[in-house]
LODRENTI-645293 format. One record per atom (N, C-alpha, C, CB): residue in three letters; x, y, z. Coordinates in steps of 0.001 Angstrom, whole numbers, plus 500000, padded with zeros to 6 digits. Glycine has a CB too. Layout:
alaXYZ;...
//
This chain:
unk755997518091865563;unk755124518802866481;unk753771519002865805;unk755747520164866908;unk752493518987866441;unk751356518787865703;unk750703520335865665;unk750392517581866406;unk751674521307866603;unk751061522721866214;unk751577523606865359;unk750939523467867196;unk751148523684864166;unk751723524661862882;unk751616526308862696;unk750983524183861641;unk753056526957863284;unk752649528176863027;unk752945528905861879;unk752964528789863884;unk751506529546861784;unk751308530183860379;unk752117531820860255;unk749464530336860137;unk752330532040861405;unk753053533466861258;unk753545534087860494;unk753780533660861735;unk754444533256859683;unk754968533827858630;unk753758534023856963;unk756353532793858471;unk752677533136857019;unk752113533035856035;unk751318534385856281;unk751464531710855834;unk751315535269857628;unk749869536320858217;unk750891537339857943;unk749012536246860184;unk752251537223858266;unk753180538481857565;unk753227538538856054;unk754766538365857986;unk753718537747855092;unk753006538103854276;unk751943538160853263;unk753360538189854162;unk750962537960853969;unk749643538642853575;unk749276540110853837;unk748652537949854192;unk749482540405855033;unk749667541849855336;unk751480542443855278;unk748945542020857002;unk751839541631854248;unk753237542364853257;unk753983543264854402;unk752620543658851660;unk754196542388855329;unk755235543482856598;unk756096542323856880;unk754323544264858416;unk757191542419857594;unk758512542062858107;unk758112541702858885;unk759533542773858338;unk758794540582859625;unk759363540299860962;unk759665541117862141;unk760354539852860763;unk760726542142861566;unk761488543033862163;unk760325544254862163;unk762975543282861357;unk759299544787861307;unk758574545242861438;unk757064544917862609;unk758644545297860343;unk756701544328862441;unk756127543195863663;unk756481543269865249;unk756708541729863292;unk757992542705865034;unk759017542813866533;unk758621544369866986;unk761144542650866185;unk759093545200866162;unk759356546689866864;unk757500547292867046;unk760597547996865460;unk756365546852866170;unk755420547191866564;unk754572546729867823;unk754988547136865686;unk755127545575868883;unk754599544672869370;unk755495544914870360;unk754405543470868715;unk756322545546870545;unk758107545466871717;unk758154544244872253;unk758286546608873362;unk758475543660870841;unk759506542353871022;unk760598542247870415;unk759028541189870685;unk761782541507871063;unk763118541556870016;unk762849540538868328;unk764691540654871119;unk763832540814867721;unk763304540148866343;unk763813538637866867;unk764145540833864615;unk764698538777867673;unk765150536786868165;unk763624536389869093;unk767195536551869818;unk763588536764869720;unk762096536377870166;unk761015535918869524;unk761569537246870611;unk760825536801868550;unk759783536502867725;unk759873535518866315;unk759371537764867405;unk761590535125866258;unk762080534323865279;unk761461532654866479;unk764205534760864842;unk761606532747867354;unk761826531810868433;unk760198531031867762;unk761974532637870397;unk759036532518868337;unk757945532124868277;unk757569531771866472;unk757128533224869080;unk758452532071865846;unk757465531814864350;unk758319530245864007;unk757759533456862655;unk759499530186864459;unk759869528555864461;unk759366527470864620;unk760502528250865087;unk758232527588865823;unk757633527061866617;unk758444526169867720;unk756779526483865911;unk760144526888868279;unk760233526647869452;unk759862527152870679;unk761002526555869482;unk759134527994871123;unk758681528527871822;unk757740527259872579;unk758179529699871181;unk758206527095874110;unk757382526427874602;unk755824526924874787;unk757970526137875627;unk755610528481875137;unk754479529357875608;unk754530530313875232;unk754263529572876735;unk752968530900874943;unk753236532787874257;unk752026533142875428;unk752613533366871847;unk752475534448875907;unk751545535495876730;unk750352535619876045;unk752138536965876907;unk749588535758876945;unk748754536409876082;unk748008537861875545;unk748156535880876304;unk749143538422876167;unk749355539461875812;unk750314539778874530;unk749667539920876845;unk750989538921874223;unk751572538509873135;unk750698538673872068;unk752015537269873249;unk749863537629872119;unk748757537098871038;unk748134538468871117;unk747627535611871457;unk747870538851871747;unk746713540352871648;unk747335541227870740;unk746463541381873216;unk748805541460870953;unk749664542353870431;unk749739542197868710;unk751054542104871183;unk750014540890868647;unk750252540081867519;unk748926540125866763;unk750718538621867907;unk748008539685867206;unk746755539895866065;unk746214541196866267;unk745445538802866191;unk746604542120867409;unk746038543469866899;unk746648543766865723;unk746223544642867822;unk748111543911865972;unk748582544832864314;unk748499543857863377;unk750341545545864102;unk748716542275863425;unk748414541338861959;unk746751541550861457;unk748686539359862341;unk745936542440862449;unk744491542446862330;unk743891541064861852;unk744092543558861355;unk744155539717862799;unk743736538447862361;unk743511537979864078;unk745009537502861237;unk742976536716863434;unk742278535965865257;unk743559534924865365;unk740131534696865250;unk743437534597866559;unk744253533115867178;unk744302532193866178;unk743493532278868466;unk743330531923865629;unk743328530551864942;unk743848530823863518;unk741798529833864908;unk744217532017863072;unk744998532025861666;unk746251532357861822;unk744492532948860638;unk747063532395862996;unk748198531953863433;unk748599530327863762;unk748298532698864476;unk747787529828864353;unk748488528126864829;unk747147527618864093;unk748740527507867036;unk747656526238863488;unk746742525143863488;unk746869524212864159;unk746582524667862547;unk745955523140864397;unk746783521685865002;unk746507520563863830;unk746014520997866754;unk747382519661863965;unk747474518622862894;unk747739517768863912;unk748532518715861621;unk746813516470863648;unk746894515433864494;unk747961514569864245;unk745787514773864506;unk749253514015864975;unk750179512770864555;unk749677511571864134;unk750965512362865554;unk749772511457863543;unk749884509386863237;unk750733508875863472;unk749863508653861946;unk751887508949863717;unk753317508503863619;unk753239508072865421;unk754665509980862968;unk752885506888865763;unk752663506008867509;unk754293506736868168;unk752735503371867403;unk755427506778867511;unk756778506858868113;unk757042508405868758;unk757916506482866901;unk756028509117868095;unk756434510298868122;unk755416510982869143;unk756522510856866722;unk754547509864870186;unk753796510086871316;unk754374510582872039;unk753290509246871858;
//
């Protein structure tokens, strides 16, 4: 998949949990395991608001994109 989420690298930097995160944001911790996997087809965006209010970071230091090279995997 060419979108890389950084979630876990923005937890710890600001040295908090998962489970800490989930309960500040009222999301379950499977939910938010879903979204830091990167199976999550879609996030609210109210999500994202939630999420970089308390990570105090923007959109773009959560996901990157990395372009494929790999033709099969179009």
């Amino acid at each position: 998949m060419p979108i890389i989420i950084n979630l876990d690298m923005m937890l710890l930097k600001r040295k908090m949990s998962s489970a800490e995160l989930a309960a500040r944001i009222g999301m379950t911790p499977a939910n938010l395991s879903i979204l830091k996997t990167g199976k999550a087809k879609a996030v609210r965006m109210s999500t994202m608001d939630a999420i970089c209010r308390e990570l105090k970071c923007q959109p773009g230091d959560l996901f990157e994109y990395v372009e494929n090279d790999d033709p099969w995997e179009r």
